[in-house]
N, C-alpha and C positions, 0 to 999 in steps of 0.2 A: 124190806122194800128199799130202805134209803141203802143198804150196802149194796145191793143192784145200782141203783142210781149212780153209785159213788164208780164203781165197776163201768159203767158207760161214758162215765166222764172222764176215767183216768185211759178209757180205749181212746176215746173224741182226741183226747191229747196228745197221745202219741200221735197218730193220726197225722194231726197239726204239727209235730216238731219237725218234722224232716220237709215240709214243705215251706215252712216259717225259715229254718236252716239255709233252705237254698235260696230262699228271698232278699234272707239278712247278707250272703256270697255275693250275689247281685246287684245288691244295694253296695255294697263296700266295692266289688266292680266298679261297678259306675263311678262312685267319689273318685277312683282312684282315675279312672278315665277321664272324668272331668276336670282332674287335677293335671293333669298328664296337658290337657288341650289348653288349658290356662297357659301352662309353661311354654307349649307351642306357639301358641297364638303371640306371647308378649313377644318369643323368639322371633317371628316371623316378624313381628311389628320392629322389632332390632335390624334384625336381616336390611327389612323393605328402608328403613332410615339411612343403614349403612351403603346399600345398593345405591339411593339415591345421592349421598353425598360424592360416592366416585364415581358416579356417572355425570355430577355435575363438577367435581375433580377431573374429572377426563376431560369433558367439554373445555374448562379454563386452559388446561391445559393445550387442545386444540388449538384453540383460540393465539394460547400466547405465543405457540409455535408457528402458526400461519404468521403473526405478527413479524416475530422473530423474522424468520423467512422471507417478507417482503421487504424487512430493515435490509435486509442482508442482501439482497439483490438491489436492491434499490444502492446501499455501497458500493458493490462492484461494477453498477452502469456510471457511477461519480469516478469512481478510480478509472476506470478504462478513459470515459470522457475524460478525466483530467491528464493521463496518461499519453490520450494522443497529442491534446492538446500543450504539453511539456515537449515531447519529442520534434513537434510542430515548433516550439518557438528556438529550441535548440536547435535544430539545421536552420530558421533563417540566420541566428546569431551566427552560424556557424560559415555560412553561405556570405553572410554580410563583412565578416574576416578573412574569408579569404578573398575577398573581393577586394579592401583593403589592401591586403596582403601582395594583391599581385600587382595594384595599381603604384606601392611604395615602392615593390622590384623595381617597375619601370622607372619611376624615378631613378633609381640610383644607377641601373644601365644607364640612362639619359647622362646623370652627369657623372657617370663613369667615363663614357665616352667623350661626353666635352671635355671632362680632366685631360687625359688622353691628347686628347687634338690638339689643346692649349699649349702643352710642355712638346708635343712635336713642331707645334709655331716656334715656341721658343727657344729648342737646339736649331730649329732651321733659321731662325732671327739671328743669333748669334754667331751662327757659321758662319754668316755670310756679308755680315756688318760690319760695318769700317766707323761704327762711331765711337767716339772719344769715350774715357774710362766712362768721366761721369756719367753722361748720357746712356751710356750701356746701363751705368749702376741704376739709375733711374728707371729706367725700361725692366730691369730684372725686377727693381723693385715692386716695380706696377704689376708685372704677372704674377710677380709671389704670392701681392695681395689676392688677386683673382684666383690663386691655385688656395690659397688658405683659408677662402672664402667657399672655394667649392667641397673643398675638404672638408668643412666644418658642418655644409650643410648636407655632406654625404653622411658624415658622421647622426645628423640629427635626423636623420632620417634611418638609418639604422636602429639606431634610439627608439624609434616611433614602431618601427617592424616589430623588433624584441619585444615592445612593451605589447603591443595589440597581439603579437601571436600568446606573451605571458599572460594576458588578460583573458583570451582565447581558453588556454588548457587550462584555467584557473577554474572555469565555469566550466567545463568539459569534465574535471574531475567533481566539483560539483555535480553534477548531475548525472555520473556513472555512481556517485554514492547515496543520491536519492534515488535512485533505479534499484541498488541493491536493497535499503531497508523497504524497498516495497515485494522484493523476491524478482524482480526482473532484470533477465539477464540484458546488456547493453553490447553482446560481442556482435550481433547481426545489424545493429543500427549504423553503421560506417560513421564513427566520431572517431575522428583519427589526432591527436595531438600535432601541433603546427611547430612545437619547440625545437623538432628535427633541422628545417630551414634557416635557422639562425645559429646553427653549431657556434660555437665561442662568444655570444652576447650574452650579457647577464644583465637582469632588471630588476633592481631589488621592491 
């Protein structure tokens, strides 16, 4: 009787190994699946931290190039105003010398011409005069004065030309070499140097 018994329990067993087998595969599945989702999950939680930080890197970075971007416009409306505003004050300088410039000419025609007239007074004085040595000497004297006088002020008047046209291209080259370190060309702006009209003056 009990080796019957023993005989139905060791069948019950087998029985039970191969589905106990495949339960213990399933179970060890799982761990390994669960395990597997662990490793996921923290990855994704890495991922979703990392995604967040260069998408709020990107944002700064938006940010600081729009900034950037209005600095940088916001400059070139200051350059350009200051720009025209420089070319503006160079032609009135420029305008205001040759103004200058042409009202000194006249002078100097004026008493180019009175010189002129004076020394034609005085060959026609002299031709024509019957006065005594001294008296002549006298008379020559007094026009010398008046010729050496007008001389003197032709001269300082020339003086005064050279200096305002040197004073002129002084600021003229100045301000073809702030043109250059800003990258602008100065050849279409008509700044002409004035030092041509005074050939042979020199102003130190």
């Amino acid at each position: 009787r009990m080796s019957k018994d023993m005989k139905e329990l060791e069948d019950a067993n087998k029985c039970l190994v191969e589905p106990l087998r495949r339960n213990e595969q399933k179970i060890n599945n799982f761990k390994i699946k669960l395990s597997n989702y662990a490793k996921d999950k923290e990855m994704l939680k890495v991922t979703k931290a990392r995604l967040k930080q260069m998408t709020d890197d990107q944002q700064t970075i938006k940010w600081d190039r729009e900034v950037l971007e209005q600095a940088f416009q916001k400059t070139q409306e200051e350059r350009d105003e200051l720009y025209v505003k420089f070319i503006k004050a160079v032609q009135e300088v420029q305008q205001k010398c040759n103004l200058k410039n042409i009202l000194l000419e006249k002078k100097l025609t004026a008493l180019a011409n009175i010189l002129e007239k004076k020394e034609a007074q005085l060959n026609e004085v002299l031709s024509v005069s019957n006065l005594d040595p001294e008296a002549l000497s006298l008379v020559t004297r007094k026009l010398e004065d008046v010729l050496d006088s007008k001389n003197s002020a032709i001269k300082d008047l020339q003086y005064e030309l050279a200096r305002v046209c040197k004073a002129h291209d002084d600021i003229l080259h100045t301000c073809q070499t702030k043109l250059q370190q800003f990258g602008i060309s100065a050849d279409n702006l008509d700044l002409e140097p004035l030092g041509n009209i005074i050939r042979g003056q020199t102003v130190g």
